[in-house]
ROROFI-528301 format. One record per residue (C-alpha): residue number from 1; residue in one letter; x, y, z. Coordinates in steps of 0.05 Angstrom, whole numbers, plus 32768, in hexadecimal, padded with zeros to 4 digits. Example, Ala and Ser with C-alpha at 12.3 -4.5 7.8 and 13.67 -1.06 7.14 Angstrom:
2
{num->1	residuo->A	u->80F6	v->7FA6	w->809C}
{num->2	residuo->S	u->8111	v->7FEB	w->808F}
//
This chain:
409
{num->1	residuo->X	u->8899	v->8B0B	w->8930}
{num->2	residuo->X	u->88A5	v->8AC2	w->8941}
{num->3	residuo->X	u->887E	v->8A8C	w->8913}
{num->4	residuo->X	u->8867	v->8A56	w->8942}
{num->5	residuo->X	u->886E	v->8A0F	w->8925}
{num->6	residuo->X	u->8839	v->89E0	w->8934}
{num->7	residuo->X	u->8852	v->899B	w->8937}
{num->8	residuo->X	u->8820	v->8961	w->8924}
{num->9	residuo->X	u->8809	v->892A	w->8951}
{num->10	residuo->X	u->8834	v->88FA	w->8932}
{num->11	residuo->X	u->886F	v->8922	w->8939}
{num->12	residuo->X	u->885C	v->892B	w->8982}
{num->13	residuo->X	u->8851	v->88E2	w->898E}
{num->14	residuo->X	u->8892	v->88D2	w->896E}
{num->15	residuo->X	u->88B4	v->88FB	w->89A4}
{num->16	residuo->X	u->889B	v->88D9	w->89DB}
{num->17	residuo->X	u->889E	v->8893	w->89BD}
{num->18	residuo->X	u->88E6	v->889A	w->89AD}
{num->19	residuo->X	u->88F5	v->88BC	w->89FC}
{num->20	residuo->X	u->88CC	v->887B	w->8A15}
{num->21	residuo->X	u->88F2	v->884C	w->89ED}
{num->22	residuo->X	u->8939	v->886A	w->8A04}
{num->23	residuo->X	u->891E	v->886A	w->8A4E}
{num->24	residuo->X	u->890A	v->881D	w->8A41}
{num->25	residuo->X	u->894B	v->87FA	w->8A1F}
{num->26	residuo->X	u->8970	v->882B	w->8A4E}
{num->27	residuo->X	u->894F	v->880A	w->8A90}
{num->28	residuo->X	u->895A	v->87C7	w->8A77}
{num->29	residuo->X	u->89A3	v->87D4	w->8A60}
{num->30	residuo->X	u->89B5	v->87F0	w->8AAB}
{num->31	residuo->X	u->8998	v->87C1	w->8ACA}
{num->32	residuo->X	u->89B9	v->8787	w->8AA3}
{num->33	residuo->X	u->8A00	v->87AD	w->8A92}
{num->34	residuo->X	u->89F4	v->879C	w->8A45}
{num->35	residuo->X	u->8A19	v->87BF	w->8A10}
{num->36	residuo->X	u->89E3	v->87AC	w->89E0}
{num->37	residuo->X	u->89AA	v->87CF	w->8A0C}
{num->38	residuo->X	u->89CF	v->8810	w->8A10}
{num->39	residuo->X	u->89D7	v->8807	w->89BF}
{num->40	residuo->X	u->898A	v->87F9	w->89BE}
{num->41	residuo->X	u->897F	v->8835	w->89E2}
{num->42	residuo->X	u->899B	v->8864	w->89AD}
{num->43	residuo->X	u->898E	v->8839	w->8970}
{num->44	residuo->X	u->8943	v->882F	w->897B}
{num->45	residuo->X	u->892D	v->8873	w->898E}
{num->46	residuo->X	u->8961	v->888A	w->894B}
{num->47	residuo->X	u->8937	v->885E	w->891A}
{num->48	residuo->X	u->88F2	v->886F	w->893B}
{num->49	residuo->X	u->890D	v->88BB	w->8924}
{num->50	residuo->X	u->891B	v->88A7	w->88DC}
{num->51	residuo->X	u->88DD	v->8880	w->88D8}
{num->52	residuo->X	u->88B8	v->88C3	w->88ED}
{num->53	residuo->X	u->88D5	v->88FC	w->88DD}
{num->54	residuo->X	u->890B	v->88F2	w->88AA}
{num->55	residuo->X	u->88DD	v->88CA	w->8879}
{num->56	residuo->X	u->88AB	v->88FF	w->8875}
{num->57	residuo->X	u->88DE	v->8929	w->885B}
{num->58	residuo->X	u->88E4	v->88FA	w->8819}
{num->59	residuo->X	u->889C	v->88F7	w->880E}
{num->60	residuo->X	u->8856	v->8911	w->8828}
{num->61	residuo->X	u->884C	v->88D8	w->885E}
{num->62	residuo->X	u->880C	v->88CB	w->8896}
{num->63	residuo->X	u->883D	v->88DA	w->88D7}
{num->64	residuo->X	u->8817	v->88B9	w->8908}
{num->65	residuo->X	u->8814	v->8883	w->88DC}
{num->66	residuo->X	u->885A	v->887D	w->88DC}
{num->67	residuo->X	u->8862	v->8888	w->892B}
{num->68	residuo->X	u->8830	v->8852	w->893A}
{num->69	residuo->X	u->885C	v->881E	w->890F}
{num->70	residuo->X	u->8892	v->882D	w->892D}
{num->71	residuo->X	u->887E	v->8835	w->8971}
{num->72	residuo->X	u->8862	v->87E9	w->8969}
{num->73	residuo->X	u->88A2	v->87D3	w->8944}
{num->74	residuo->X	u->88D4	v->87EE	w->8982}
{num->75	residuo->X	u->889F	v->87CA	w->89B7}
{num->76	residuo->X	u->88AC	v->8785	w->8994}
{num->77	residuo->X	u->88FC	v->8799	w->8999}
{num->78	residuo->X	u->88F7	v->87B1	w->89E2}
{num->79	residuo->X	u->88CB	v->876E	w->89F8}
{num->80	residuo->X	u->88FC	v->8740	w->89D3}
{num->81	residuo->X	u->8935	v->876A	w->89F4}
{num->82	residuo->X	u->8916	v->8753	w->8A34}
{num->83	residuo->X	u->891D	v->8701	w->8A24}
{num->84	residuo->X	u->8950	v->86F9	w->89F6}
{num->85	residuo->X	u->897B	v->8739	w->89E1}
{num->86	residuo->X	u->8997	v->8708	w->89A4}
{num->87	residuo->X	u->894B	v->870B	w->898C}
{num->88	residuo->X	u->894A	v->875C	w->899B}
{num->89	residuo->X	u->8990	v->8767	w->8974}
{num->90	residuo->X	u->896C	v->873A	w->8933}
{num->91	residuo->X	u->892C	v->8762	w->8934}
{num->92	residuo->X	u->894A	v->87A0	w->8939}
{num->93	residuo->X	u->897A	v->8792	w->88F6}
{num->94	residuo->X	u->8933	v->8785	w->88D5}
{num->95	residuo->X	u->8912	v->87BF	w->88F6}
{num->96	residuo->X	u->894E	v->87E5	w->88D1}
{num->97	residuo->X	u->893A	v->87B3	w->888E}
{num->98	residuo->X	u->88F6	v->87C6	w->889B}
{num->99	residuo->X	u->88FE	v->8811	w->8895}
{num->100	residuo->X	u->8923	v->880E	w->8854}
{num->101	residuo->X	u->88EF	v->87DB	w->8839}
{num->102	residuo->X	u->88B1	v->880B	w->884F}
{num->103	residuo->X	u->88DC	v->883C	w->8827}
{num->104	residuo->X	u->88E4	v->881E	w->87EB}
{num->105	residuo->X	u->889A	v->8806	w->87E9}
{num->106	residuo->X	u->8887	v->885A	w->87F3}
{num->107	residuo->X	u->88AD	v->885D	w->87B5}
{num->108	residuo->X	u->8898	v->882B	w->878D}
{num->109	residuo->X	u->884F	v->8846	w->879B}
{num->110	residuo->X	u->8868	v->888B	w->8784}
{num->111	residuo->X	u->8890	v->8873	w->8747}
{num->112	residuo->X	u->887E	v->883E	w->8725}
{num->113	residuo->X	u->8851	v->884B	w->86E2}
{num->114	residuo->X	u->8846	v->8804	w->86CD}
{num->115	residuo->X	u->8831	v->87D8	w->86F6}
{num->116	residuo->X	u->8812	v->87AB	w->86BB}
{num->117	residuo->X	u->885F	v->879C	w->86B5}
{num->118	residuo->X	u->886C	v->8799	w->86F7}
{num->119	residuo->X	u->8831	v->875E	w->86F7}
{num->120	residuo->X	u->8856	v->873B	w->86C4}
{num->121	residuo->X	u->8888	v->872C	w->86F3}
{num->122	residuo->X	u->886C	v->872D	w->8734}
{num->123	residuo->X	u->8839	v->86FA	w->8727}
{num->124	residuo->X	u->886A	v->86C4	w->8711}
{num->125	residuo->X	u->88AE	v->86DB	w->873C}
{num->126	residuo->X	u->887E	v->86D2	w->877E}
{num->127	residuo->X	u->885A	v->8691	w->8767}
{num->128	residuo->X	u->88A4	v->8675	w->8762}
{num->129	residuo->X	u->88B5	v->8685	w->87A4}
{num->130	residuo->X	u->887A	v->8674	w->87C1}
{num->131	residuo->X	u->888F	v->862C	w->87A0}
{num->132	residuo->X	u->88D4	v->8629	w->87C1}
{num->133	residuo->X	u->88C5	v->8614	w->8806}
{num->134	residuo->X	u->88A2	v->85D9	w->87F0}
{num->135	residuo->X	u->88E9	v->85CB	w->87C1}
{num->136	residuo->X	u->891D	v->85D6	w->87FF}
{num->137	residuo->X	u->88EC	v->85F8	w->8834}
{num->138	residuo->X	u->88F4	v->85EC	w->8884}
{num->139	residuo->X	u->88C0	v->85C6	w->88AE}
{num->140	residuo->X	u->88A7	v->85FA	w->88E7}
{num->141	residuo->X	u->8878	v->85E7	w->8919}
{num->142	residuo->X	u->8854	v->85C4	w->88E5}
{num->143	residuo->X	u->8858	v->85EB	w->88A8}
{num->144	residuo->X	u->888E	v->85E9	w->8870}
{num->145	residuo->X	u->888C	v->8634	w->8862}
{num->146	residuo->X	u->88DD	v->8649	w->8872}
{num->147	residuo->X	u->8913	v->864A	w->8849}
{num->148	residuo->X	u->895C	v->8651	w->8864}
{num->149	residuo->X	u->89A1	v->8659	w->884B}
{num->150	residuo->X	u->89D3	v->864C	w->8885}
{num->151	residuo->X	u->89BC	v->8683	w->88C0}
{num->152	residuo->X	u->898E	v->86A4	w->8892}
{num->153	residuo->X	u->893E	v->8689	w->8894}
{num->154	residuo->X	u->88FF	v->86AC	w->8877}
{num->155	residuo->X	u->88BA	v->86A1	w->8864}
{num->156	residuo->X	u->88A3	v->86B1	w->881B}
{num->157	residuo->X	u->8866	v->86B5	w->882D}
{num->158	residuo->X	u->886F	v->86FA	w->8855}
{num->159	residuo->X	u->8894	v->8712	w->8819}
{num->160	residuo->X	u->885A	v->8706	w->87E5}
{num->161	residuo->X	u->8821	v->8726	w->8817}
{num->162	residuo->X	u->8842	v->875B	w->87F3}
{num->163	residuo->X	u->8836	v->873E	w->87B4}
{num->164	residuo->X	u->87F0	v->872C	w->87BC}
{num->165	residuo->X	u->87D5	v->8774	w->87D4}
{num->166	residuo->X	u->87FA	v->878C	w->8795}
{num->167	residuo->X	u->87D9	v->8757	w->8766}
{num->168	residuo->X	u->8792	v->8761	w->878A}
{num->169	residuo->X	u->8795	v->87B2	w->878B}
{num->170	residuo->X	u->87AB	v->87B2	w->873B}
{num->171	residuo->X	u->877D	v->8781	w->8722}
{num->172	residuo->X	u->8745	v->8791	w->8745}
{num->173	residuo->X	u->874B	v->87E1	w->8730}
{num->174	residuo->X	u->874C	v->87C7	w->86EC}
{num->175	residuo->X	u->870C	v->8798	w->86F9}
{num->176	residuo->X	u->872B	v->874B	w->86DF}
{num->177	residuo->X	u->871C	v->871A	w->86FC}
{num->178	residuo->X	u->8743	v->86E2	w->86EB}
{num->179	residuo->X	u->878F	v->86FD	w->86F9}
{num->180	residuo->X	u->8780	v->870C	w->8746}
{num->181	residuo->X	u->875C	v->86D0	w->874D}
{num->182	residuo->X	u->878F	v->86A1	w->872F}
{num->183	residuo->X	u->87C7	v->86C0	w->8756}
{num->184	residuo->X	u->87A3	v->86B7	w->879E}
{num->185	residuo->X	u->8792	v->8671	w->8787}
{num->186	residuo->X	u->87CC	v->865C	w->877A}
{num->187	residuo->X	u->87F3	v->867A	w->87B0}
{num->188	residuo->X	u->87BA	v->8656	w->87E9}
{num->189	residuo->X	u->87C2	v->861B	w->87BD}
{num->190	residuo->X	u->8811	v->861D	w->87D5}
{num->191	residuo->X	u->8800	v->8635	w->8821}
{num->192	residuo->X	u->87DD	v->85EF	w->8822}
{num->193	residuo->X	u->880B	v->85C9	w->8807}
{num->194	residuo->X	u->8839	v->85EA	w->8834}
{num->195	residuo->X	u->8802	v->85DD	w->886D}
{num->196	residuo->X	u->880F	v->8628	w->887F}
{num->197	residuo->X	u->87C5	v->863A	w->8892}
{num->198	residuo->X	u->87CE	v->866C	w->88BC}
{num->199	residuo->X	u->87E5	v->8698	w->8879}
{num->200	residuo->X	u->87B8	v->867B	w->884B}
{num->201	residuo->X	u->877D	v->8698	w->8884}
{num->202	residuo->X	u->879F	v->86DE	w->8876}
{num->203	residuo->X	u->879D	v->86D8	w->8832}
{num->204	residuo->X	u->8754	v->86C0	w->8825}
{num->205	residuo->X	u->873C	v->86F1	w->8856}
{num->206	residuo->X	u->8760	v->8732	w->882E}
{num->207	residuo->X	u->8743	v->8713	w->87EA}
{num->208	residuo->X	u->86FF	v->870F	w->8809}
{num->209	residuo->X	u->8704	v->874E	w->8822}
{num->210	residuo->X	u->871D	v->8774	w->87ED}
{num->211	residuo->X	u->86F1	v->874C	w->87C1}
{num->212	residuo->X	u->86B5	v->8772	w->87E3}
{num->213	residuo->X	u->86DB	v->87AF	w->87F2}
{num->214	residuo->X	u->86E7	v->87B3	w->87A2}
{num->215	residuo->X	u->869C	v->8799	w->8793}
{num->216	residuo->X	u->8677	v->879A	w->87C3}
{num->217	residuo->X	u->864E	v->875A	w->87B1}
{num->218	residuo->X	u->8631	v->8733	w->87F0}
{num->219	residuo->X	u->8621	v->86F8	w->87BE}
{num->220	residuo->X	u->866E	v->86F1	w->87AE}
{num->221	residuo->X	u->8686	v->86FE	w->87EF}
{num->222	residuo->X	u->865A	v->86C8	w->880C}
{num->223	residuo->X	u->8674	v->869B	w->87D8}
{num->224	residuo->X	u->86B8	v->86A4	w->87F0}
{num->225	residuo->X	u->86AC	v->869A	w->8838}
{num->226	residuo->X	u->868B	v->865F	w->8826}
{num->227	residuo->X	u->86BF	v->8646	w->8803}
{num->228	residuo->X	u->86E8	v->865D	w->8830}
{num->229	residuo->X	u->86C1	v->8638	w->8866}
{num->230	residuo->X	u->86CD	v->85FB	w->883A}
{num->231	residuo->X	u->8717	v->85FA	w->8833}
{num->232	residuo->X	u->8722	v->8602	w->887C}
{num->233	residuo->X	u->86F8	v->85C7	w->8887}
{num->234	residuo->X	u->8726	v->85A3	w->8859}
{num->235	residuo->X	u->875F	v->85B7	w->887D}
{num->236	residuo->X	u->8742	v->859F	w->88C0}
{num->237	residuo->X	u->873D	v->8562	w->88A3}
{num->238	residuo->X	u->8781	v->8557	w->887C}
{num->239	residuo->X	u->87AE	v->8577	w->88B0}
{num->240	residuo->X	u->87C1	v->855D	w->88F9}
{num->241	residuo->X	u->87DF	v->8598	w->8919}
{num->242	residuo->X	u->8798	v->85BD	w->88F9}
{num->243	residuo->X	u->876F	v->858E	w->8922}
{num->244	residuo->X	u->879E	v->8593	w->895C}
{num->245	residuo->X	u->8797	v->85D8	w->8965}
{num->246	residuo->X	u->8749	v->85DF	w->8957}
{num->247	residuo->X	u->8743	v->85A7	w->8993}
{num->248	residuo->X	u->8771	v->85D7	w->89BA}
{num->249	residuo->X	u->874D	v->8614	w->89A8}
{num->250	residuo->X	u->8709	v->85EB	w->89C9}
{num->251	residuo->X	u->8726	v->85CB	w->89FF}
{num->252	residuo->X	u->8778	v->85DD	w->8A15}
{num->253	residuo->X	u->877A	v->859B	w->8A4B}
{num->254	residuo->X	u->8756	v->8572	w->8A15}
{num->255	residuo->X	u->8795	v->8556	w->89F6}
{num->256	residuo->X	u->87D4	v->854E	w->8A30}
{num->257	residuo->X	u->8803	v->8583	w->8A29}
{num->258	residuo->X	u->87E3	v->8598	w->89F0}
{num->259	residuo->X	u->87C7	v->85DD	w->8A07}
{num->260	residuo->X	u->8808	v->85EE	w->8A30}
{num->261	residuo->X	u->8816	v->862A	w->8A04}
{num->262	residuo->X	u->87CD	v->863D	w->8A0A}
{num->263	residuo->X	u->87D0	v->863B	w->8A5A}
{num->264	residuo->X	u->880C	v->865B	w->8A61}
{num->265	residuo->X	u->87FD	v->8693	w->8A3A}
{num->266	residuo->X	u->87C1	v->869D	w->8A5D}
{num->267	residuo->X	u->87EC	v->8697	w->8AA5}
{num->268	residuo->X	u->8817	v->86CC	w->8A85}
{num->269	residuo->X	u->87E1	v->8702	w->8A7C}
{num->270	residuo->X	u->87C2	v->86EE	w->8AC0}
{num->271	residuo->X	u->880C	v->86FB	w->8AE1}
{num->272	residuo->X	u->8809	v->873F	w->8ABC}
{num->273	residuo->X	u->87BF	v->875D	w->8ADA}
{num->274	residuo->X	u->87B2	v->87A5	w->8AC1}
{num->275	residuo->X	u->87F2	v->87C3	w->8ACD}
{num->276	residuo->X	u->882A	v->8788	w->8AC6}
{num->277	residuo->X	u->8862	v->876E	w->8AE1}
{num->278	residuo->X	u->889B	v->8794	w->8AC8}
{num->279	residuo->X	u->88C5	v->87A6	w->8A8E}
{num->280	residuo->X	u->88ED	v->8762	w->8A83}
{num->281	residuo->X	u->88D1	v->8741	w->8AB9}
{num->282	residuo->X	u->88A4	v->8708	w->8AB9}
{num->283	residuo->X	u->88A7	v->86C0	w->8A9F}
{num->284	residuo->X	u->889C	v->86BE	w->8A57}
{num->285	residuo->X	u->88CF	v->8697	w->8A46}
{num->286	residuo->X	u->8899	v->865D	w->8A68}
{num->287	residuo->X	u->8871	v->8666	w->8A28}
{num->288	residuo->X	u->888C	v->8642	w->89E9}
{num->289	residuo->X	u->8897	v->866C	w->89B1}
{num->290	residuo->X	u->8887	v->86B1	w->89D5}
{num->291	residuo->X	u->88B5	v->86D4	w->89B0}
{num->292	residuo->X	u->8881	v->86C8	w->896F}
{num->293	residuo->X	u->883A	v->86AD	w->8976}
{num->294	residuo->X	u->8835	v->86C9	w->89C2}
{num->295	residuo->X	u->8851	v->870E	w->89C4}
{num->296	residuo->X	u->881E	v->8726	w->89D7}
{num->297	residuo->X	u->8811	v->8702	w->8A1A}
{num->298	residuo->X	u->885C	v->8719	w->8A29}
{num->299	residuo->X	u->883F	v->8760	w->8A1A}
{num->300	residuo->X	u->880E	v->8757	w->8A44}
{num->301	residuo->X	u->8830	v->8731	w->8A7B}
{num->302	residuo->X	u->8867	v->8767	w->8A80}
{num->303	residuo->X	u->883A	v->87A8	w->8A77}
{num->304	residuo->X	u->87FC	v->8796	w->8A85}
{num->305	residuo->X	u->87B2	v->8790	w->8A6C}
{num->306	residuo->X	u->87AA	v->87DB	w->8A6B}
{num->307	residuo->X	u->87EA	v->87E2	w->8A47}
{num->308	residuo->X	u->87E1	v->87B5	w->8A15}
{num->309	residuo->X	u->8793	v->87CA	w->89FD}
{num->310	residuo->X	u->87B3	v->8806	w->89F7}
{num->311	residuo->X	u->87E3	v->87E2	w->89C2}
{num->312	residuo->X	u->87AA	v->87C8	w->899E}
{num->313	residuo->X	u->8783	v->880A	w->8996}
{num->314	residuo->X	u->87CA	v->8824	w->897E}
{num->315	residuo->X	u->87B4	v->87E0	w->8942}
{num->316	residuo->X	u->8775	v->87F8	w->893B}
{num->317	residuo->X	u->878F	v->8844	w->8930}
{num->318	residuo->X	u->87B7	v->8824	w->8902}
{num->319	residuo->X	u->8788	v->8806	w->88D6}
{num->320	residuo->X	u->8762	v->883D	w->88E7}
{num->321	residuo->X	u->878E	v->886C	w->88C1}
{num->322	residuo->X	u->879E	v->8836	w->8883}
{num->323	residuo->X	u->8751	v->883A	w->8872}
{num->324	residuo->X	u->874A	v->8884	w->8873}
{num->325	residuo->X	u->8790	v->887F	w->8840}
{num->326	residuo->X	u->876A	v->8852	w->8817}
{num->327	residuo->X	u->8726	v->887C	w->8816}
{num->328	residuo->X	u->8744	v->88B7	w->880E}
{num->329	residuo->X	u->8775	v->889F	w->87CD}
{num->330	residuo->X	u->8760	v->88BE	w->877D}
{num->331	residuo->X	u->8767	v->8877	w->8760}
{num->332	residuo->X	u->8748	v->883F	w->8769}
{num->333	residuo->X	u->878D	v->8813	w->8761}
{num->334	residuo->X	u->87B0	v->8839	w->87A2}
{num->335	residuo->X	u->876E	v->883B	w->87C8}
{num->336	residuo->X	u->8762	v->87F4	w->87BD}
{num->337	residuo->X	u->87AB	v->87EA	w->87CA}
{num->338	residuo->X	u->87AD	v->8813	w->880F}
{num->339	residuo->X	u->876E	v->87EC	w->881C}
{num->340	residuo->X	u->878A	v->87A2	w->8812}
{num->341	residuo->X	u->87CC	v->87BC	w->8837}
{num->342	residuo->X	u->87A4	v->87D6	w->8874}
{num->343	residuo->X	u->8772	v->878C	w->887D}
{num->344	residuo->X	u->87B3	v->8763	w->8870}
{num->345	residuo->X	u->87D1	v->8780	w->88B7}
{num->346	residuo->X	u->878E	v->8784	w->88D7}
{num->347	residuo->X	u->877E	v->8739	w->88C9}
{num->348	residuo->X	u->87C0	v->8721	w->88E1}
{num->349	residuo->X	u->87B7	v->8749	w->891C}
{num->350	residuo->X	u->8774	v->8731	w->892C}
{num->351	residuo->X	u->8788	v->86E7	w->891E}
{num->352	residuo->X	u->87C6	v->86E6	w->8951}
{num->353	residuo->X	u->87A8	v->8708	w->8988}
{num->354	residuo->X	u->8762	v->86E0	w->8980}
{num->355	residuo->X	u->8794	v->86A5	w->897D}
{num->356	residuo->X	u->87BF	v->86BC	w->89BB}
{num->357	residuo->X	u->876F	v->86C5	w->89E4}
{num->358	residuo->X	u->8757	v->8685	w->89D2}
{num->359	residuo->X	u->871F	v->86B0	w->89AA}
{num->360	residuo->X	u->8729	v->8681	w->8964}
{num->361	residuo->X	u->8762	v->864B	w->895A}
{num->362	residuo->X	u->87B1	v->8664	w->8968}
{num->363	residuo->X	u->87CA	v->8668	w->8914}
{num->364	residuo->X	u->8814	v->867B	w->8921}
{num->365	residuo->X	u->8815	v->86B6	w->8907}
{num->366	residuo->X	u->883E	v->86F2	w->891E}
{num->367	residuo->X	u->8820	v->8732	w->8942}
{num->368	residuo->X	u->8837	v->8766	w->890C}
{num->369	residuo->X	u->8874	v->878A	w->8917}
{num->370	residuo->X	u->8877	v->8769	w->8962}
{num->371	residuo->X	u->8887	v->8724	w->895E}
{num->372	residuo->X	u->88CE	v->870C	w->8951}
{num->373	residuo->X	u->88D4	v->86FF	w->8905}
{num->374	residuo->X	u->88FF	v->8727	w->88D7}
{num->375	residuo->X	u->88D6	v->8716	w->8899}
{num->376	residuo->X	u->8891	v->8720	w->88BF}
{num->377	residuo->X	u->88B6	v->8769	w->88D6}
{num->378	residuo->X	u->88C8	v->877B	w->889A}
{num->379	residuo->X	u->888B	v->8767	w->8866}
{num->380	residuo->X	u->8858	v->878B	w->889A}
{num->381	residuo->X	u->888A	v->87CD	w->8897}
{num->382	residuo->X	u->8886	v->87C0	w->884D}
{num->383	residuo->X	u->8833	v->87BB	w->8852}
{num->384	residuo->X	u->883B	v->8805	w->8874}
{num->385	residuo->X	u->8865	v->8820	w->883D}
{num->386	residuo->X	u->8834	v->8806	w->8810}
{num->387	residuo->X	u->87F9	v->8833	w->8833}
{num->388	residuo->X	u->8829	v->886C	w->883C}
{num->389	residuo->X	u->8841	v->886E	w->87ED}
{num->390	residuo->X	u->87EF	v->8873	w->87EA}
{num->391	residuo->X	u->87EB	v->88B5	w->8817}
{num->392	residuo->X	u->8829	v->88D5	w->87F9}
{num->393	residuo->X	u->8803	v->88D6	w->87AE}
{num->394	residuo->X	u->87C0	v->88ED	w->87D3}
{num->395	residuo->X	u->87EB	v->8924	w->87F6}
{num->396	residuo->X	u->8804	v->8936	w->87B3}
{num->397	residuo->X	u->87C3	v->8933	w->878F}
{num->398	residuo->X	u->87A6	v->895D	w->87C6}
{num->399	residuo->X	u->87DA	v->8990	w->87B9}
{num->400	residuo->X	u->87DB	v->8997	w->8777}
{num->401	residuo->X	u->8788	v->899D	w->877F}
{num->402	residuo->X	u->8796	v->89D5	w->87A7}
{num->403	residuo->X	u->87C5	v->89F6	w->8779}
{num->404	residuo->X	u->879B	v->89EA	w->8742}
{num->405	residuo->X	u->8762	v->8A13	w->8768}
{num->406	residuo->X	u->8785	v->8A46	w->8777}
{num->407	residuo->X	u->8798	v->8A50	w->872D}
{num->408	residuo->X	u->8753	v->8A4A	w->871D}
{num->409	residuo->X	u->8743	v->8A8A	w->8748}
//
C-alpha cells in the first residue's frame, strides 16, 4: 500500500516561487541575449531550493518562513536584473553570502552555551566598529556610515543590528539593566555622530519595543518615546539634510529640485496602475537612487499596485511568523531574541515604504532583502537565521516533550 506524503505549504510555495523566478530571469535573458540572465535563471531558482528545502534538512526550520525570505530576496535580484544586471550579479553573490550567514546564525542559536562570554566580546568588538567610520568612514548622501577598502564598501551599522538584538535578548532575559542600556547608548551616540538617523530610528524603536515587550511598563515606555521625541528634535535642529528632508516630507515643490526624488517616485507608481507596466520595463532609472531607498516604486511601477500589496502582506506574514517563533520559544532569552529579530525587520520595513509614500520623512534605509545593498542583504538574512535558530530549539523542545509523554504512559 502506497504512503502518501503530504508536502507543507512552504514546500509547495517554494515550488512555484522557484518555477516563477526561472520563467522571469529567463524572459528577460531572451529578450536581451544575456549570458548572465540565462545564469540567473538557474542560479536563483538553485539557491531559493537550498534556502528551502536543503536547510531544513540540517535543522528543524519554519518553511514558509524560509520561502517568504527568499522569495523577497530573488524579487530584489530580478528588479535589479531589470536596470542594471552589474547590480543583479552583486546582489546575487550576497544573496549566496546571505544564505551561509542565516546558517551560521541557526547555529550559533543552537550551539552556543555561553553567551555571558560571548557578551564579553560582542559588546566591545561592535562598539569598535561602530567607531571606525568616523576614523576612515565614507560620506554618503549625508551620512559618514561606510567603510571601504578598494571595491569593497559596507556599513557597520547593518552588521551590529545583529549585535544589538543579541545584547537586548540576553540582558533583558537576565533582567539588568545597565549593560543593554549602555550598549544602545553608545552605539546611537555614534549613529549621531555619524549623522546616520535613519539607523539610529531603527535602533531606538527595537529598544523601546523590546523594552515593553520584556516589561511591559507604559511609564518606561513613555519615557523613552519621550526621549526619543527629544533627540529627534535635536537632530532637526543640528543637521541640514534632517531639516531638508522633513521640509520635503511637508511640502516636495517647497525647496527647487528638492522633492524630485519624491515626485518621481510617485510618477513611477502612477505609470504602474494596478497591474504594471512590465517586467523590465518602465523608467526607473528617472528616480535617483532606485536601486536602494525607492525599490519599491520600481516594484510597483513594473508589477503593479496589486502586485506589490501582495509583497507587503508576504512582510507582514513574515513578521507574522517571527512573533509566533518568539511566543512560542521555552526561554525567555530566544523568545526575546526571536522577538527583537522579528520588530528590527518590521520597523525598517515600515520606515522605507512610509518614506517611499510620503507617509513620514524618506530615512534612507533599505527595503529588507529588496534593495541593492550587500551588507543590508546579508544582516536581514542573518536577522532570519536568528528567528529560525529560535524555532529549531522549540521544535526540539517540542519533541523531546512528546517523547517524554509517551514514556510517562
Amino acid at each position: 500500500m502506497s504512503k502518501t506524503v503530504k508536502k507543507s505549504p512552504g514546500s509547495r510555495l517554494a515550488a512555484v516561487v522557484m518555477f516563477f523566478y526561472f520563467l522571469a530571469f529567463l524572459l528577460l535573458a531572451v529578450r536581451d541575449q544575456s549570458s548572465l540572465g540565462y545564469l540567473l535563471a538557474v542560479a536563483v531558482p538553485a539557491m531559493i531550493f537550498l534556502g528551502t528545502n536543503f536547510l531544513p534538512r540540517l535543522f528543524p526550520a519554519d518553511r514558509l518562513l524560509l520561502s517568504l525570505t527568499n522569495f523577497l530576496c530573488a524579487m530584489g535580484i530580478l528588479l535589479l536584473y531589470g536596470t542594471n544586471p552589474v547590480y543583479a550579479r552583486q546582489q546575487a553573490v550576497s544573496y549566496g553570502i546571505g544564505l551561509a550567514g542565516m546558517i551560521g546564525c541557526v547555529y550559533l542559536v543552537r550551539l552556543v552555551r555561553s553567551w555571558k562570554n560571548v557578551m564579553r566580546v560582542l559588546i566591545p568588538a561592535s562598539l569598535i566598529v561602530m567607531v571606525l567610520p568616523l576614523i576612515a568612514g565614507k560620506e554618503i548622501n549625508g551620512a559618514r556610515n561606510w567603510l571601504s577598502f578598494g571595491s569593497f564598501s559596507f556599513q557597520p551599522s547593518e552588521i551590529v543590528k545583529l549585535s544589538l538584538v543579541l545584547v537586548l535578548a540576553w540582558y533583558f532575559s537576565r533582567r539588568r539593566f545597565l549593560p543593554w542600556f549602555l550598549f544602545s547608548a553608545a552605539c546611537l551616540v555614534l549613529l549621531m555622530f555619524q549623522m546616520d538617523l535613519g539607523t539610529a530610528l531603527l535602533y531606538y524603536g527595537t529598544v523601546l519595543l523590546i523594552l515593553y515587550a520584556s516589561t511591559g511598563s507604559l511609564l518606561f515606555t513613555s519615557l523613552g518615546i519621550a526621549g526619543g521625541c527629544g533627540a529627534a528634535w535635536v537632530g532637526y535642529r543640528s543637521f541640514s539634510h534632517v531639516r531638508r528632508r522633513v521640509a520635503i516630507w511637508l511640502d516636495p515643490k517647497v525647496l527647487e529640485n528638492a522633492g524630485y526624488q519624491l515626485m518621481k517616485g510617485f510618477e513611477a507608481i502612477g505609470r504602474g496602475g494596478l497591474f504594471g507596466v512590465g517586467l523590465g520595463l518602465g523608467s526607473p532609472k528617472s528616480i535617483p537612487v532606485y536601486e536602494s531607498d525607492y525599490i519599491f516604486a520600481v516594484l510597483c511601477e513594473q508589477f503593479g499596485v496589486i502586485f506589490a500589496v501582495c509583497v507587503l502582506l508576504m512582510y507582514v506574514a513574515l513578521i507574522w511568523r517571527g512573533t509566533t517563533v518568539a511566543r512560542k520559544a521555552r526561554r525567555s532569552f530566544h523568545g526575546l531574541l526571536a522577538m527583537a529579530a522579528t520588530v528590527m525587520l518590521g520597523l525598517q520595513t515600515f520606515t522605507i515604504i512610509a518614506g517611499v509614500l510620503n507617509v513620514i520623512p524618506l530615512t534612507g534605509v533599505t527595503l529588507p532583502f529588496i534593495s541593492y545593498g550587500g551588507t543590508s542583504l546579508i544582516s536581514s538574512m542573518c536577522l532570519v537565521g536568528l528567528i529560525q535558530g529560535v524555532e529549531s530549539l522549540n521544535a526540539d523542545d517540542l519533541s523531546e516533550e512528546i517523547h517524554l509523554a509517551r514514556l510517562s504512559r
